[in-house]
Every structure is written in C-alpha cells, then in structure tokens.
DRENDO-1510 file (C-alpha; in Angstrom, 1 decimal, always signed):
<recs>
REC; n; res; u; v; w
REC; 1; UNK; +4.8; +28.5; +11.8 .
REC; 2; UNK; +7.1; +26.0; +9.7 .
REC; 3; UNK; +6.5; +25.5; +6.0 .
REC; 4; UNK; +6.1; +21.8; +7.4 .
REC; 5; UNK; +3.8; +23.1; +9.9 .
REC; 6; UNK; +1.6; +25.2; +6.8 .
REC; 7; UNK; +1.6; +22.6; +4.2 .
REC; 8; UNK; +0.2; +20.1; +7.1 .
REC; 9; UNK; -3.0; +22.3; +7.9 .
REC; 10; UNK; -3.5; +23.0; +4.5 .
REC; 11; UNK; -3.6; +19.7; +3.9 .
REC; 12; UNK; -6.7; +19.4; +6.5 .
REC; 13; UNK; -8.6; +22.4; +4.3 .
REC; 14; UNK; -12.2; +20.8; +2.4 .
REC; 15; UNK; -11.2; +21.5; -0.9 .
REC; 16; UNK; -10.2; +21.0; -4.8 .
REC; 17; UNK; -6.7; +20.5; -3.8 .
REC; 18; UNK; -7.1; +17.8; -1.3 .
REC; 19; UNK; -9.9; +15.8; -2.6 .
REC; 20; UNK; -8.0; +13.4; -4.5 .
REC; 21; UNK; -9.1; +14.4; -8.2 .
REC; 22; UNK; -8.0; +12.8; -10.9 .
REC; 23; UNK; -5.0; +14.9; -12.5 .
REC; 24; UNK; -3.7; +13.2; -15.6 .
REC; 25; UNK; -3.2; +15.6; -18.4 .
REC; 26; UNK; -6.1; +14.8; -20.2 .
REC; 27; UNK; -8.3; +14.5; -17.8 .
REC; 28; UNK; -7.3; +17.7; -16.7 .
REC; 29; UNK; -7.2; +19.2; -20.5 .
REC; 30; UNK; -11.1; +17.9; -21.0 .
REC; 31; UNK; -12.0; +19.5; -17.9 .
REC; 32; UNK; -10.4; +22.8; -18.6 .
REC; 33; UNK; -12.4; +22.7; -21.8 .
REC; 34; UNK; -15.5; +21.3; -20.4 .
REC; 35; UNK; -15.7; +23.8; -17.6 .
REC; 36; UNK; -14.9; +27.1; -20.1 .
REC; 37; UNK; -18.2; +25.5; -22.3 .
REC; 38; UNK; -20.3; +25.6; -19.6 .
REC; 39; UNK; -19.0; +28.9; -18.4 .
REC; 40; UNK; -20.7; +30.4; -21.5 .
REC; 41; UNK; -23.8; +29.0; -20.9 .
REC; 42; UNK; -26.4; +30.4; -18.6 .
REC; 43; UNK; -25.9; +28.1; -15.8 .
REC; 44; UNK; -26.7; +29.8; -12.3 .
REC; 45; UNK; -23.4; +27.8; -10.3 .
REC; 46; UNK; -20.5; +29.6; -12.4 .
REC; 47; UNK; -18.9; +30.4; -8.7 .
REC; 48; UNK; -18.2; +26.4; -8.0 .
REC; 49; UNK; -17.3; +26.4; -11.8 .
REC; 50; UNK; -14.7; +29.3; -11.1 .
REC; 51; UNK; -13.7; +27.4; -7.9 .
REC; 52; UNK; -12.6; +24.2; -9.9 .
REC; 53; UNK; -11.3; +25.8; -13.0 .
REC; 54; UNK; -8.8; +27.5; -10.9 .
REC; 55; UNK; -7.7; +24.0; -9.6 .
REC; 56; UNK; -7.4; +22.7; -13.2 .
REC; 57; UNK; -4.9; +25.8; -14.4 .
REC; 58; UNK; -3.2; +25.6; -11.3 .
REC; 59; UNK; -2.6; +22.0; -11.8 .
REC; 60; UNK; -1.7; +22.5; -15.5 .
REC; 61; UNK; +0.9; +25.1; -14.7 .
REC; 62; UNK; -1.1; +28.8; -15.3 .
REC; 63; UNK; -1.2; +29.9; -11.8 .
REC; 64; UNK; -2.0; +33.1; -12.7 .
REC; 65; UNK; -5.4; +32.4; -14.2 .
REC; 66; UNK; -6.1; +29.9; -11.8 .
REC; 67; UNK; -5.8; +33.2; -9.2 .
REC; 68; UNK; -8.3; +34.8; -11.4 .
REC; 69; UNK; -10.6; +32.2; -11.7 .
REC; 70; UNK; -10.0; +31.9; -7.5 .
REC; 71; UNK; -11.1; +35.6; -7.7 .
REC; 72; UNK; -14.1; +35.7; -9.5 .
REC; 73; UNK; -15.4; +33.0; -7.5 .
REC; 74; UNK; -15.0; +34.2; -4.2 .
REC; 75; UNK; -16.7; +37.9; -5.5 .
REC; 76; UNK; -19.9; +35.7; -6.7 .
REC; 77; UNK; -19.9; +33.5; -3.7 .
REC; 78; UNK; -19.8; +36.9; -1.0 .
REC; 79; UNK; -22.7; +38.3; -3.5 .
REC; 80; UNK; -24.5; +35.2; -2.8 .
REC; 81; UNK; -27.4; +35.1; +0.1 .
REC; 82; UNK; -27.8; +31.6; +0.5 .
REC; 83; UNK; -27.0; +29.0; +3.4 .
REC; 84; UNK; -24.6; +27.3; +0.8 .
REC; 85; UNK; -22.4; +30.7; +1.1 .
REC; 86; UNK; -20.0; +29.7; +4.2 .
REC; 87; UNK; -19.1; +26.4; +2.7 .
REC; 88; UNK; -18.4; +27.4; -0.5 .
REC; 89; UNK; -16.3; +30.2; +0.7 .
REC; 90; UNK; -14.2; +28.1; +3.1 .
REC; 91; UNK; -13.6; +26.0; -0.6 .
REC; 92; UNK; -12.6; +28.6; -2.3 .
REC; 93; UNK; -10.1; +30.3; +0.8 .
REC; 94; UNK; -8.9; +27.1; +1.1 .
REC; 95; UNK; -8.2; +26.8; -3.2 .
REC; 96; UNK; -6.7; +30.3; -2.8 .
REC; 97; UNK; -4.4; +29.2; +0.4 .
REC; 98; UNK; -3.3; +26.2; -2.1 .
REC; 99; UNK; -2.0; +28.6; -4.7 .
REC; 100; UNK; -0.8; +31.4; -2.9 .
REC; 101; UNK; +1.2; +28.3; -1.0 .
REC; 102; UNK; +2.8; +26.8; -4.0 .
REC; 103; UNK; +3.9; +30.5; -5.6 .
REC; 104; UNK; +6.0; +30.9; -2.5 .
REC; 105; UNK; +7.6; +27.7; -2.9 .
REC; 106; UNK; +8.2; +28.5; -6.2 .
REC; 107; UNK; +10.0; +31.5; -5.8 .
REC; 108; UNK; +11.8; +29.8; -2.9 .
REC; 109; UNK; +13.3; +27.2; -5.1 .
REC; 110; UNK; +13.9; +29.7; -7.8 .
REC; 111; UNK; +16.2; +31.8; -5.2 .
REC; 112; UNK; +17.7; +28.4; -3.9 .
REC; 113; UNK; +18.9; +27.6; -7.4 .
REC; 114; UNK; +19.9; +31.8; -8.1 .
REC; 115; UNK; +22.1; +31.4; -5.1 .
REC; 116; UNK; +23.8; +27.8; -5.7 .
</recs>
C-alpha cells in the first residue's frame, strides 16, 4: 500500500480527524482547557473526552500526549459493556491511525532533510 493509498482510506475513517473541526489556535487552546476542566469533574464520558483531547494536542503539536490521551481512551472504552462500545472504538482506532500516520511522516521528512 502507497502512503497515497493510506492517507486516502484514512481519510474515509468516522473520526476527530476528518470531521472538519474547527482548528484555529484559540479555538483549539479553549478546548484543550475546557476538556482538562471537565476531565476533573465526575462526568461518566471521560473516554469521548480522552478521544477528542488527543485530537486537540495532536493538532497543537504534542503528539505524544495526544497518544496518551488516545490510550486511555481506548482502555475505558474496551472496559465498557455498552452497545455504544464498537462505535466509539472504531473513533478512537481511527484517531490513533491519524497519529501514528502523521509521526511516520514526520520522521520521513526529518530523514529527507538529514540526507539532502
């Protein structure tokens, strides 16, 4: 398979990364903030909140803790027993796809420039 070939299906995945949110800095800055808040409060869907922070650091550069927000979302949502489960998985694959995606470009271009 083609990076072409990979960066088309991915964009065919239901999730964060595709649904056309809106990016701008700040919006992005008051969501990282507003979806830490509510991480310390006792709501009972942290998993979706895990799902989207991981979109916001990844779109603000800090791919790292977006992969650990990824993480701990996808360890509450295979603890979960619900019919919401599936779906929310396939999200959160598909987040994790996105990230996982962009670090290999990322080192690509880093060894492009190494070698030029």
């Amino acid at each position: 398979m083609t990076d072409f070939d990979l960066q088309d299906n991915l964009k065919n995945m239901e999730c964060h990364f595709n649904w056309q949110l809106d990016s701008s800095p700040s919006t992005l800055e008051n969501l990282h903030q507003d979806l830490k808040d509510r991480l310390q409060t006792g709501c009972t869907w942290k998993c979706q909140l895990h799902n989207l922070l991981g979109y916001v650091l990844h779109a603000q550069g800090s791919r790292d803790e977006a992969l650990t927000h990824l993480k701990k979302a996808e360890k509450m949502i295979k603890e979960q027993r619900d019919e919401e489960k599936d779906c929310l998985l396939l999200v959160n694959q598909a987040n994790l796809a996105w990230v996982h995606y962009s670090r290999v470009g990322t080192k690509r271009e880093l060894g492009k420039r190494q070698t030029n």
